[in-house]
KOLLUMMAR-148143 format. One record per residue: residue in three letters; z, x, y negated of N, C-alpha, C in turn. Coordinates in steps of 0.02 Angstrom, whole numbers, padded with zeros to 5 digits, always signed. Example, Ala and Ser with C-alpha at 12.3 -4.5 7.8 and 13.67 -1.06 7.14 Angstrom:
! residues 2
ALA+00390+00660+00284+00390+00615+00225+00390+00660+00165SER+00354+00642+00112+00357+00684+00053+00394+00645-00002
***
This chain:
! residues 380
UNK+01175-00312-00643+01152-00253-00608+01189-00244-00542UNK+01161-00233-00496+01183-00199-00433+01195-00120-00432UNK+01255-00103-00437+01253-00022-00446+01297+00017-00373UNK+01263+00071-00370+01292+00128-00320+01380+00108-00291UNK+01408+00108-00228+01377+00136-00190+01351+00055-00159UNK+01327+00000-00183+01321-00040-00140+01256-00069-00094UNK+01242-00072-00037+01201-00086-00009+01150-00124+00004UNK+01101-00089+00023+01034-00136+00010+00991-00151+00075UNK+00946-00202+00068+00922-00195+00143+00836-00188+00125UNK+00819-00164+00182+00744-00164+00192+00732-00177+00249UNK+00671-00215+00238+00642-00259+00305+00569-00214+00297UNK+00565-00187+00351+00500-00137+00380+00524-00078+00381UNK+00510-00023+00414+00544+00011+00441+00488+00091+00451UNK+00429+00068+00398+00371+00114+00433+00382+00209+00358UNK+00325+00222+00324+00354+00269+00302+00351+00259+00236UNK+00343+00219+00206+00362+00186+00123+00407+00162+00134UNK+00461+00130+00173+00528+00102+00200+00589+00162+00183UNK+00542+00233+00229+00555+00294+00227+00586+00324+00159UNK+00531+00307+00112+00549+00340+00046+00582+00295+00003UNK+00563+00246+00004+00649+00196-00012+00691+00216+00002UNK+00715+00210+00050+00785+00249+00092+00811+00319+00049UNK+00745+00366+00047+00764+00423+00038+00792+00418-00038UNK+00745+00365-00091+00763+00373-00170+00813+00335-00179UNK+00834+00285-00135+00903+00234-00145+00940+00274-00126UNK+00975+00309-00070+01027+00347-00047+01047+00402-00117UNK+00980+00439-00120+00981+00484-00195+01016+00476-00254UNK+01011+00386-00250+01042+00380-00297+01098+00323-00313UNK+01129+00355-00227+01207+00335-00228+01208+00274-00201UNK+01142+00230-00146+01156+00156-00140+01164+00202-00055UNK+01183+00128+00004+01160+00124+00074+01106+00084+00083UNK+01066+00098+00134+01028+00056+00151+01035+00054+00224UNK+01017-00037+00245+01000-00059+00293+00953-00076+00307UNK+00897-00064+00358+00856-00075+00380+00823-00093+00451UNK+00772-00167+00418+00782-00196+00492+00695-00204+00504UNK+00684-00168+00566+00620-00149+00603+00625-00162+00692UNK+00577-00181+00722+00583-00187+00760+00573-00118+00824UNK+00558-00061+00789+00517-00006+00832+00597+00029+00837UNK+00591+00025+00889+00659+00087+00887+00654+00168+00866UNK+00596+00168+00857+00583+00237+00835+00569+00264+00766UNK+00598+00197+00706+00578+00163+00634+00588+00235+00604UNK+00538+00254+00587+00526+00328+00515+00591+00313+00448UNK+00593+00242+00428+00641+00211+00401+00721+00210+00409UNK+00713+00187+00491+00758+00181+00515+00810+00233+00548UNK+00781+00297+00542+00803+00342+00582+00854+00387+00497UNK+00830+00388+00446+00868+00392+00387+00919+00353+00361UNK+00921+00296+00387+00960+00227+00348+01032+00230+00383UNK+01059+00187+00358+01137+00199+00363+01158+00148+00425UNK+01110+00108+00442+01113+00056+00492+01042+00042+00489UNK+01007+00046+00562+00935+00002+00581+00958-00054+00634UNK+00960-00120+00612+00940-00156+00656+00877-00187+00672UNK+00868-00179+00742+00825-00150+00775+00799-00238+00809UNK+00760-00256+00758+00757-00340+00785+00691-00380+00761UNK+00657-00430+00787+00598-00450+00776+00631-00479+00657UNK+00552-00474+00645+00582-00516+00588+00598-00578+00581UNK+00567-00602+00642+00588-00699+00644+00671-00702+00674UNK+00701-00655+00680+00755-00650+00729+00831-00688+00665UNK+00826-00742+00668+00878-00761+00618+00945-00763+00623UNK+00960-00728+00690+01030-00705+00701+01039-00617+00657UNK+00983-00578+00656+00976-00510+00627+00969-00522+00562UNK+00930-00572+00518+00929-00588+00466+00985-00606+00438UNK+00999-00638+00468+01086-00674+00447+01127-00612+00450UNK+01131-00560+00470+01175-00498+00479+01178-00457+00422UNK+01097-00444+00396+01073-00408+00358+01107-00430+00280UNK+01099-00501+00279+01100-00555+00214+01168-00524+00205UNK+01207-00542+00255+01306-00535+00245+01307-00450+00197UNK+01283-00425+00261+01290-00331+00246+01263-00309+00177UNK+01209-00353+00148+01161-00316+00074+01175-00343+00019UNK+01152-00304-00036+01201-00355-00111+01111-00357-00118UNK+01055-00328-00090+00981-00351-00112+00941-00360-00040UNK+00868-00356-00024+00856-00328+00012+00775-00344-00009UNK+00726-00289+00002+00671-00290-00016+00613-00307+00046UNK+00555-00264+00039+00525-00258+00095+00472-00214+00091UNK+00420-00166+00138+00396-00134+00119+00314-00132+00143UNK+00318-00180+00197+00238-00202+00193+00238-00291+00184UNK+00170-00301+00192+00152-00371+00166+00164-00423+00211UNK+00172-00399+00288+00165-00438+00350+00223-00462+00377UNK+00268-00451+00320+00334-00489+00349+00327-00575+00323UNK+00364-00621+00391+00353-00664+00376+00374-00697+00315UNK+00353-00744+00268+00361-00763+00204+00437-00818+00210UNK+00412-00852+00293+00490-00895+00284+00560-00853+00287UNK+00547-00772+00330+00589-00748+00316+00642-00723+00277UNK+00598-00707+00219+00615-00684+00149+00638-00758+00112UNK+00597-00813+00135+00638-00872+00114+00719-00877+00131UNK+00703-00865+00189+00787-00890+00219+00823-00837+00185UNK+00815-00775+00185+00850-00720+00148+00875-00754+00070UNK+00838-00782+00050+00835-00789-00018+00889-00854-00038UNK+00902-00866+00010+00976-00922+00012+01026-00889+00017UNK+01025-00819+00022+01084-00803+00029+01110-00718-00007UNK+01040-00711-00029+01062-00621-00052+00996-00630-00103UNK+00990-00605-00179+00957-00565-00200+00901-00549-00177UNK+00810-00562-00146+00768-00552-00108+00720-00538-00183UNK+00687-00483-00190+00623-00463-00224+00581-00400-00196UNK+00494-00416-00177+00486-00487-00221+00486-00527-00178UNK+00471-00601-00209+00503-00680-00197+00451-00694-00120UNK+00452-00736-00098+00413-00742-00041+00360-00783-00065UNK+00369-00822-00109+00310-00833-00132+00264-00777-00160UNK+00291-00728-00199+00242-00687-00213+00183-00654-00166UNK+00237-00644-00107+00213-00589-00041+00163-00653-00013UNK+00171-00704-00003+00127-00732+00026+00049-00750+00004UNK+00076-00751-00052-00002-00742-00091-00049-00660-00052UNK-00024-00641-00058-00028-00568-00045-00037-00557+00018UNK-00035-00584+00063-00032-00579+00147-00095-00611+00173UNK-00125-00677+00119-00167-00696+00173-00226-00690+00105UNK-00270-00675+00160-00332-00648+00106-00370-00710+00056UNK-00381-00776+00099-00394-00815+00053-00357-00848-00022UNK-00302-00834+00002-00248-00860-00045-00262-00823-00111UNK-00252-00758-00084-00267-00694-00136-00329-00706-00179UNK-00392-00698-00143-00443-00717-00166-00478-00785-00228UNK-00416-00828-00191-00407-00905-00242-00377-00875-00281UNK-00296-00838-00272-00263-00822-00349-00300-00805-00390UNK-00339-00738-00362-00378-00686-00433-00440-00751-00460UNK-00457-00784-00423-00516-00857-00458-00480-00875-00524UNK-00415-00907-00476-00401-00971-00526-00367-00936-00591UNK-00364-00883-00599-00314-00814-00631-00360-00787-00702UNK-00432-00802-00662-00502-00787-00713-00489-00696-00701UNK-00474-00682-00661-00488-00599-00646-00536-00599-00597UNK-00578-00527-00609-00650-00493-00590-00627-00509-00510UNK-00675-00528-00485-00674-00518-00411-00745-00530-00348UNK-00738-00505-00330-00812-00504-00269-00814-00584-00268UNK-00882-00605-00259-00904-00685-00219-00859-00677-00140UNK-00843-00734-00133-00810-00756-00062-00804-00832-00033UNK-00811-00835+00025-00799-00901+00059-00752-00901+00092UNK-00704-00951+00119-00655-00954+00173-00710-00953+00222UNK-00691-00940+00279-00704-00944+00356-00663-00987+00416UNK-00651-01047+00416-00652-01073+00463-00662-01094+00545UNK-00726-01107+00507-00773-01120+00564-00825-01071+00597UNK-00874-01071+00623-00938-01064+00639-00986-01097+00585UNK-00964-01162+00584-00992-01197+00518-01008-01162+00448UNK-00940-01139+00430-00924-01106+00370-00972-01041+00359UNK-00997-01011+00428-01049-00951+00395-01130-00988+00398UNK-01125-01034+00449-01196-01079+00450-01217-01091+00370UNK-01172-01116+00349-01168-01148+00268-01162-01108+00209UNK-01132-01041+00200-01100-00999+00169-01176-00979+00132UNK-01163-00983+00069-01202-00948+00006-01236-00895+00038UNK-01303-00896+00061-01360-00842+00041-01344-00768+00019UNK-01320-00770-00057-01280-00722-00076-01247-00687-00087UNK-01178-00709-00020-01137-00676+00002-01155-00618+00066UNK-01250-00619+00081-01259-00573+00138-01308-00518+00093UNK-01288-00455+00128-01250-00424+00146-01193-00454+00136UNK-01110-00442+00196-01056-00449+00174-01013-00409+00204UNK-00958-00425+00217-00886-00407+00227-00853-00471+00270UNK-00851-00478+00338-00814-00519+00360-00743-00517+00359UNK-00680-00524+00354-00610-00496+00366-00597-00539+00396UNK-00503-00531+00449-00486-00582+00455-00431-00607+00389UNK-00406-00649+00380-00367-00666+00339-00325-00650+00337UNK-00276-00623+00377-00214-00598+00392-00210-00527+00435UNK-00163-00482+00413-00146-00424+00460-00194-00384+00475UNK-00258-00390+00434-00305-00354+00452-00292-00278+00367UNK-00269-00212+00410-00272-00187+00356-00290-00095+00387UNK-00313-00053+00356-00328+00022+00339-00393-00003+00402UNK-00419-00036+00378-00522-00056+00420-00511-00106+00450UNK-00448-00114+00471-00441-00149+00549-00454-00237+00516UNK-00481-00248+00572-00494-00327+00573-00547-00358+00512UNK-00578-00308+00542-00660-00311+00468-00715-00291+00508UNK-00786-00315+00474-00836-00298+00503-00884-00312+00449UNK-00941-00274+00441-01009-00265+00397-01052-00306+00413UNK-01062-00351+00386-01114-00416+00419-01159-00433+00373UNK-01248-00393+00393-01298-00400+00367-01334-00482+00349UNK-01308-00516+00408-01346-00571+00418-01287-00630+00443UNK-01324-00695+00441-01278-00729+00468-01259-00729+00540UNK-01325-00716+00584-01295-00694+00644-01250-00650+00668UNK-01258-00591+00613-01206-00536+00628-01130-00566+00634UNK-01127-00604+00553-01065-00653+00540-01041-00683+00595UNK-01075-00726+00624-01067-00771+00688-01044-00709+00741UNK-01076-00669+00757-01062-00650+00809-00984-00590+00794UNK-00981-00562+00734-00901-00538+00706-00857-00587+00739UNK-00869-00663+00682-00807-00705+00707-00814-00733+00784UNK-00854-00719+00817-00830-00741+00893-00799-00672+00916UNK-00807-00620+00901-00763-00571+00903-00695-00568+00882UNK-00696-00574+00845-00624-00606+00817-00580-00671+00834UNK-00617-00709+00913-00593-00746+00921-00580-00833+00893UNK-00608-00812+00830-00603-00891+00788-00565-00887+00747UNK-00530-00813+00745-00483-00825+00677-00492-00830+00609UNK-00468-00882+00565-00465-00895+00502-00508-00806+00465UNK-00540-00828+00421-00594-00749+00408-00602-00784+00328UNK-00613-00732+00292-00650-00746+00224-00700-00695+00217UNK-00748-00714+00208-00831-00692+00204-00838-00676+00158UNK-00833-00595+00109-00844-00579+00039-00918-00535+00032UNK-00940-00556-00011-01017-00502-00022-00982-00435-00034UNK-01026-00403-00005-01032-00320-00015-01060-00290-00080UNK-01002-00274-00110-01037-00232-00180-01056-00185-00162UNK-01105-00133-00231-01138-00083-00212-01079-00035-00240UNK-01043+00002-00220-00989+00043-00218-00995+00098-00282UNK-00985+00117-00358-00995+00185-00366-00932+00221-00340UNK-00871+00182-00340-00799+00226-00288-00746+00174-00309UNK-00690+00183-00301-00627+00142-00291-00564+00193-00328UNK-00537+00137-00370-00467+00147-00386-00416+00109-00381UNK-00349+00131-00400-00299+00094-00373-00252+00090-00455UNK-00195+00053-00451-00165+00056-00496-00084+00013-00458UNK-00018+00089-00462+00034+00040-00432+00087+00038-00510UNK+00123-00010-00506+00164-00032-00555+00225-00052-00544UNK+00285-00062-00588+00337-00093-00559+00354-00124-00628UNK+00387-00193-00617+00396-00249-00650+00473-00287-00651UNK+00499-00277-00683+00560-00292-00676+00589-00365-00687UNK+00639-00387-00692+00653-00459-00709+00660-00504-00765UNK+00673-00445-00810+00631-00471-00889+00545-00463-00886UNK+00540-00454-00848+00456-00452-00862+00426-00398-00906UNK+00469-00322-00898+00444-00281-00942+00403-00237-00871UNK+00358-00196-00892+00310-00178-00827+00304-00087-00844UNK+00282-00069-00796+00280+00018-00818+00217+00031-00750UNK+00174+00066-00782+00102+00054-00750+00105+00142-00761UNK+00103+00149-00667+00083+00244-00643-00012+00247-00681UNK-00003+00321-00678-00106+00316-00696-00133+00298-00648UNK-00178+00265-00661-00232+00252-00621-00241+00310-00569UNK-00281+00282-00501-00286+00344-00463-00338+00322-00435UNK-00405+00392-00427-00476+00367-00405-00476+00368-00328UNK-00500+00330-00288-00478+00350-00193-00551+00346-00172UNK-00534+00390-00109-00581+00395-00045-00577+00394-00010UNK-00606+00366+00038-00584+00335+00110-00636+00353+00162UNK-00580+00360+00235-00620+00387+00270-00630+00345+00349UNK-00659+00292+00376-00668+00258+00408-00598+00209+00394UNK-00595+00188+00338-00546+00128+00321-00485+00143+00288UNK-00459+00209+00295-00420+00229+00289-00400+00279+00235UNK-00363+00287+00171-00356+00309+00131-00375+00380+00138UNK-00413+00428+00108-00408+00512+00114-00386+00539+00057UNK-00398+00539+00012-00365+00570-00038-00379+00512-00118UNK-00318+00529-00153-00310+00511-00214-00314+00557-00255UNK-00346+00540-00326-00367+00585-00376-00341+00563-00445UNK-00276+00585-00482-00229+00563-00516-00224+00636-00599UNK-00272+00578-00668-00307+00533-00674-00361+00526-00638UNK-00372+00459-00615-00443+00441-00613-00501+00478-00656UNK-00566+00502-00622-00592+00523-00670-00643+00439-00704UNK-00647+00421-00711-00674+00372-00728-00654+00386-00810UNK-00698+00345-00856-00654+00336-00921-00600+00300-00941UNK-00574+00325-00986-00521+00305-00994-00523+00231-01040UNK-00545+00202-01057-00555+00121-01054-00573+00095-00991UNK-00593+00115-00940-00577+00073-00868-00523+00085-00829UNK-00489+00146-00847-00409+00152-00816-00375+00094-00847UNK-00378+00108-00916-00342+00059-00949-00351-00018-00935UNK-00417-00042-00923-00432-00105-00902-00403-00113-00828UNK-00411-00072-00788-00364-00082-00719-00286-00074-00722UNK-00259-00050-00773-00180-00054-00793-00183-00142-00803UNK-00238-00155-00856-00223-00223-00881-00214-00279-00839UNK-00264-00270-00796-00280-00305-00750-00210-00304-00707UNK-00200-00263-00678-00149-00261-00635-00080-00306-00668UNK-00062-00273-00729-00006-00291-00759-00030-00373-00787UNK-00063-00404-00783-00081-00480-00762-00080-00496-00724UNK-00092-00477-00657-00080-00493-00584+00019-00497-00593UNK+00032-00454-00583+00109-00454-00596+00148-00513-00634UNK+00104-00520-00698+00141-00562-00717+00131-00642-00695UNK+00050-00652-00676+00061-00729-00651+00098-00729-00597UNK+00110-00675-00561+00139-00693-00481+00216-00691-00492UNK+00260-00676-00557+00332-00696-00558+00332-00626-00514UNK+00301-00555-00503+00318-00523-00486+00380-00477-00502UNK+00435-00459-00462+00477-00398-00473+00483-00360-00409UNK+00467-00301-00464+00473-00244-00387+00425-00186-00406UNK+00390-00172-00375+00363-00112-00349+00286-00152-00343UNK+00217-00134-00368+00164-00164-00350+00082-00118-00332UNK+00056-00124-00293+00000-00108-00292-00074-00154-00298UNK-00092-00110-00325-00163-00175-00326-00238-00112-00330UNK-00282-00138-00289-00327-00096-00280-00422-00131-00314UNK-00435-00085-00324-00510-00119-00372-00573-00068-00337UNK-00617-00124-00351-00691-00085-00337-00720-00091-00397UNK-00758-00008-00430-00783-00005-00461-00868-00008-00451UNK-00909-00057-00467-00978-00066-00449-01016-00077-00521UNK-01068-00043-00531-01106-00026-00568-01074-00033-00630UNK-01018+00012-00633-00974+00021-00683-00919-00032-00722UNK-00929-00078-00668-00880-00136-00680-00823-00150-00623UNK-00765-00170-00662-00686-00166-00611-00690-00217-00581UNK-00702-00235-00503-00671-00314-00466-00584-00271-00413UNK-00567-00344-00434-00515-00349-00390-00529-00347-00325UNK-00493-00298-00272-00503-00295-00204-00437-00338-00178UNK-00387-00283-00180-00334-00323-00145-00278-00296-00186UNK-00229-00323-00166-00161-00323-00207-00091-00303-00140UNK-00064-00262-00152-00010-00272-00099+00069-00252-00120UNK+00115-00308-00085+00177-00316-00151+00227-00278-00110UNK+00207-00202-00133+00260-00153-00106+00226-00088-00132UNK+00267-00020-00141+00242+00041-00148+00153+00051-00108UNK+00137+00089-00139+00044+00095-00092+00034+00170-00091UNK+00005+00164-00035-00006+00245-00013-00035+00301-00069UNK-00091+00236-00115-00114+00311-00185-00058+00315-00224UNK+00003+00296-00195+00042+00282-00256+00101+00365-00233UNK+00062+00382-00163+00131+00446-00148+00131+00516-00202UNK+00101+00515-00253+00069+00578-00305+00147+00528-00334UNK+00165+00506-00352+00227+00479-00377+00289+00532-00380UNK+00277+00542-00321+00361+00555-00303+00340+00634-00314UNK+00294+00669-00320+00287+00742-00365+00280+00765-00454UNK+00232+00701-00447+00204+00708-00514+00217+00671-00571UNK+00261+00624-00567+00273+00578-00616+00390+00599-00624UNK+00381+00565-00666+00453+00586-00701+00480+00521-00672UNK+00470+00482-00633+00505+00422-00605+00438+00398-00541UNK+00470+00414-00482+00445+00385-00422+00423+00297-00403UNK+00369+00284-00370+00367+00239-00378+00423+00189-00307UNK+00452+00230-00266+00509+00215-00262+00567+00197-00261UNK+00578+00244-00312+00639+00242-00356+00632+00180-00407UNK+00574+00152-00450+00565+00100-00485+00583+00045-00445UNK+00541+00040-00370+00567-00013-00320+00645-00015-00334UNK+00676+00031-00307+00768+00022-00311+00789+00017-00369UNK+00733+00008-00437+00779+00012-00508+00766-00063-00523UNK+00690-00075-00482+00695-00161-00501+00735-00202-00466UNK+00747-00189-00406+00777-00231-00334+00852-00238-00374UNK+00872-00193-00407+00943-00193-00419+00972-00194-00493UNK+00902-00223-00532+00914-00270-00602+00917-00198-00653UNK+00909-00122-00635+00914-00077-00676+00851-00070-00729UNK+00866-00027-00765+00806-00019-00807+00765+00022-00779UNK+00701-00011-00790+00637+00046-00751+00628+00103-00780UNK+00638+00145-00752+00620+00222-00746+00543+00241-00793UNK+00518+00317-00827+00467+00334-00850+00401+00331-00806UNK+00356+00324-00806+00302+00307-00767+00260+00378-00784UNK+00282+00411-00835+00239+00456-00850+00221+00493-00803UNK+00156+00526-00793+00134+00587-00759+00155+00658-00801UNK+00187+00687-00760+00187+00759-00791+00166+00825-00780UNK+00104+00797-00725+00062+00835-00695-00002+00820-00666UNK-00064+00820-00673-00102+00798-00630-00097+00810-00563UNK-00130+00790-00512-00111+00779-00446-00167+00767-00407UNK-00187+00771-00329-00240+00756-00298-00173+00742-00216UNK-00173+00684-00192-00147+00692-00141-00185+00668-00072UNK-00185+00698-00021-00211+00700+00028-00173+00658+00093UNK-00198+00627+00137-00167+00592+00201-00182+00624+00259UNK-00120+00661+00303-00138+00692+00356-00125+00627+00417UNK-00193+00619+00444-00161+00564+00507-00157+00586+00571UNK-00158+00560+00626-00132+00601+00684-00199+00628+00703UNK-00244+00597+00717-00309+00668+00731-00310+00726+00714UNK-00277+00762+00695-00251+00840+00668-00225+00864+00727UNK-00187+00812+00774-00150+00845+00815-00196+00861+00851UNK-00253+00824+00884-00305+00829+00914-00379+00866+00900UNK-00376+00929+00859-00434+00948+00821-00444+01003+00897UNK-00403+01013+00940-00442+01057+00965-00425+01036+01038UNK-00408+01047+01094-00406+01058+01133-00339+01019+01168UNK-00338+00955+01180-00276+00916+01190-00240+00905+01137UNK-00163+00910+01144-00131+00885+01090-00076+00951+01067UNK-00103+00964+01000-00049+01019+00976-00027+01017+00916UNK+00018+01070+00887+00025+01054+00803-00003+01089+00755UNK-00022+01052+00719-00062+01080+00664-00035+01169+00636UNK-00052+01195+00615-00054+01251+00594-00008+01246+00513UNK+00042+01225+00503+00065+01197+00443+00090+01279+00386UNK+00081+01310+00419+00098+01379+00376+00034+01388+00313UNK-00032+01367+00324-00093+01360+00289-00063+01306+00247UNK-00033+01274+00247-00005+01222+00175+00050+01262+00149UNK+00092+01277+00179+00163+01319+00164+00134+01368+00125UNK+00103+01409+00118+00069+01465+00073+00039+01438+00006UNK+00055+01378-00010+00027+01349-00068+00069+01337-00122UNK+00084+01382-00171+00161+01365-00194+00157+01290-00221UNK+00096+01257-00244+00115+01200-00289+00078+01130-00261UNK+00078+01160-00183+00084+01088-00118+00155+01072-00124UNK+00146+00999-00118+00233+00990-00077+00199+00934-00006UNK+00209+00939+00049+00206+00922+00121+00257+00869+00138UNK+00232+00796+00147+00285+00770+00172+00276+00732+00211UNK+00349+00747+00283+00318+00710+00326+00351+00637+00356UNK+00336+00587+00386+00343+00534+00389+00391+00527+00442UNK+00389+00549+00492+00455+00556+00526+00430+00522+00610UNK+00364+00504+00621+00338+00462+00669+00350+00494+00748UNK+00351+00451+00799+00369+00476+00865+00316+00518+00893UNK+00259+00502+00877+00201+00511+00903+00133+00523+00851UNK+00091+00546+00860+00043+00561+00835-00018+00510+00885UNK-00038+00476+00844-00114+00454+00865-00162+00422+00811UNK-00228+00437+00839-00292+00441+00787-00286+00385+00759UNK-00277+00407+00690-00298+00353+00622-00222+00342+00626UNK-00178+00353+00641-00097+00351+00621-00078+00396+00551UNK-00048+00369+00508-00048+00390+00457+00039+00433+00475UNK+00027+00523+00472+00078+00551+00527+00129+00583+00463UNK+00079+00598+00390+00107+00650+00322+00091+00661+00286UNK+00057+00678+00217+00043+00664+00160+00052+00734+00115UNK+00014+00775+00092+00029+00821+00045-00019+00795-00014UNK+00043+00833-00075+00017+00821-00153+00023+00893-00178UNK-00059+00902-00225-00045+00956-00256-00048+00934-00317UNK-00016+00992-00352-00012+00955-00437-00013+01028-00485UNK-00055+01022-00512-00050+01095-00564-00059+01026-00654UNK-00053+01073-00690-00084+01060-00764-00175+01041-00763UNK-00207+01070-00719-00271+01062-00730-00291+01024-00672UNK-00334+00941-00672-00366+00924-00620-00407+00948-00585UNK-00476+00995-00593-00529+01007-00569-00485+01062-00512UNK-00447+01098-00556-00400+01169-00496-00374+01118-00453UNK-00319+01064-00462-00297+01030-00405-00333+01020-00369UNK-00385+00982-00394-00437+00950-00339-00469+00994-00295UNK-00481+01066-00327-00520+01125-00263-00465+01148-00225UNK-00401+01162-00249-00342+01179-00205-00329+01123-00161UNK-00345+01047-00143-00318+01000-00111-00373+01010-00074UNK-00430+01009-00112-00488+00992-00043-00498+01074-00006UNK-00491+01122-00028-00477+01182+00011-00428+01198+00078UNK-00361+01155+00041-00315+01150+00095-00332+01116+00157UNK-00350+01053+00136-00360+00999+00179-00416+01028+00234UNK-00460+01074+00212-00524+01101+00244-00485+01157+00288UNK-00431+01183+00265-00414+01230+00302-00370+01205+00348UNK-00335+01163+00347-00273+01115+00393-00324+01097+00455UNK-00398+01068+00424-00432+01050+00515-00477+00992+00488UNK-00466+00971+00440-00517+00913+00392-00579+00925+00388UNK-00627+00882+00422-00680+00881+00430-00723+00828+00406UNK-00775+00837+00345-00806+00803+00299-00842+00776+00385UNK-00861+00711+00368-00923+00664+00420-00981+00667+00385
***
């Protein structure tokens, strides 16, 4: 075990970096954290930010000396990085794991060769590759393979021309072409997995999204409860072929009442912020209980929950740029408001996050979507 007060590092610096920081410090560790934004939401809490690209192997090498672990908190860090880390400090999870996880085809092959539910898909290569591409993959989903994430680097492609003309948009980059299911809604399921391989799975949480981007989580899922449970299962199989430890998210589309795998991402996940109110162990805090060989924390919910994503278009609901009216949440005794710590506010920036949580879902859910209506939230 790695125990208090000794130091840990994190590589990303954005606002799940943030709440690492906040549940490791809590509980007696330091953290270092290395981002390149000087203005890191992460970094501005941590006990040291160095402030350096991730390929930067003079900053890596700094970090390695300074940490008895060091994690990470989005997917886009480079994989050789976490390699080289891993010669010298404690690194979970492994870079092999994350890399699976980073590039979409890879992912897409795991859940194949894995025999888990998943949408039809082609790699994308070429121009060739959509000339040729299964019939049945249109309607689709173009992506790019990499770094494309909350909408970005995606496009709806009816036809193959559409396809063709996405990826010349995209320049030529590497793309995987998935058919478009018929949507009844989306859930998520985050977990944390430790190094014996024992796993502790948060509830399921139902999501909605609003031009790509997460809007609110609904914690339980209302779905039944044999498809929560089948998306626990599922997940906690993902975990285990990938030699996962840590902290995990994995996200599913539910279509005509059946679970496919969407995507997987090997760090805390945004439906996963109802955690840190409503459950008796954060999914956070599990990150710092696995990173540092402890025993994982209760996963239980001890409250239902509905949590909401405030992004920076709030600042902008009326007339230039101002601040939200935050006293309309403050009047809510059983909101808690939290904010991310960002320099700036801009549209589709993910800026703060409130969770409400009573004993009864249907009350959460009219108190969250009430609030949210009153903060400046506007149904499309």
């Amino acid at each position: 075990m790695i125990l208090p007060p000794a130091t840990l590092g994190m590589l990303g610096g954005g606002q799940l970096g943030r709440f690492f920081v906040s549940a490791a410090r809590e509980m007696g560790y330091k953290v270092w954290v290395l981002d390149p934004d000087p203005h890191s939401p992460a970094g501005q809490i941590a006990e040291r930010h160095l402030q350096a690209a991730y390929d930067d192997y003079t900053a890596l090498g700094e970090l390695a000396q300074g940490c008895a672990a060091i994690t990470t908190e989005f997917e886009n860090v480079p994989a050789d990085a976490l390699d080289y880390l891993a010669k010298f400090v404690t690194v979970r999870p492994s870079a092999a794991a994350v890399a699976v996880c980073q590039n979409r085809i890879a992912e897409k092959t795991f859940l194949r060769d894995s025999g888990l539910p998943h949408g039809a898909f082609a790699p994308v290569y070429s121009e060739d590759d959509i000339r040729n591409a299964n019939a049945g993959l249109f309607p689709g989903i173009l992506k790019v393979a990499r770094f494309g994430y909350d909408g970005k680097g995606q496009a709806v492609v009816n036809d193959r021309e559409a396809a063709l003309a996405a990826f010349r948009a995209f320049k030529g980059e590497t793309c995987i072409l998935e058919q478009k299911l018929n949507l009844d809604y989306e859930v998520s399921v985050v977990l944390a997995r430790d190094e014996n391989g024992v796993v502790k799975c948060f509830p399921t949480a139902e999501n909605s999204h609003r031009k790509g981007i997460l809007d609110v989580s609904i914690v339980p899922a209302r779905g039944s409860a044999c498809l929560r449970d089948d998306a626990a299962e599922y997940a906690e199989r993902i975990a285990e072929k990938l030699g996962y430890i840590g902290t995990l998210g994995v996200e599913f589309f539910v279509s005509r009442g059946q679970l496919y795998v969407n995507e997987m991402a090997p760090r805390p996940h945004n439906s996963g912020h109802y955690t840190i109110d409503a459950c008796v162990t954060s999914q956070y805090e599990q990150q710092v209980r696995a990173l540092c060989g402890l025993p994982l924390g209760d996963a239980r919910a001890h409250s239902a929950a509905v949590m909401v994503n405030l992004l920076g278009d709030l600042w902008y609901a009326g007339e230039g740029y101002r601040e939200p009216d935050w006293s309309k949440l403050a009047a809510i005794p059983n909101l808690k408001l939290h904010f991310y710590g960002k320099h700036r506010a801009r549209h589709g920036r993910k800026m703060a996050h409130f969770t409400v949580i009573d004993n009864d879902l249907e009350r959460a859910l009219k108190t969250a979507m009430d609030a949210r209506a009153a903060i400046g939230i506007k149904d499309e």
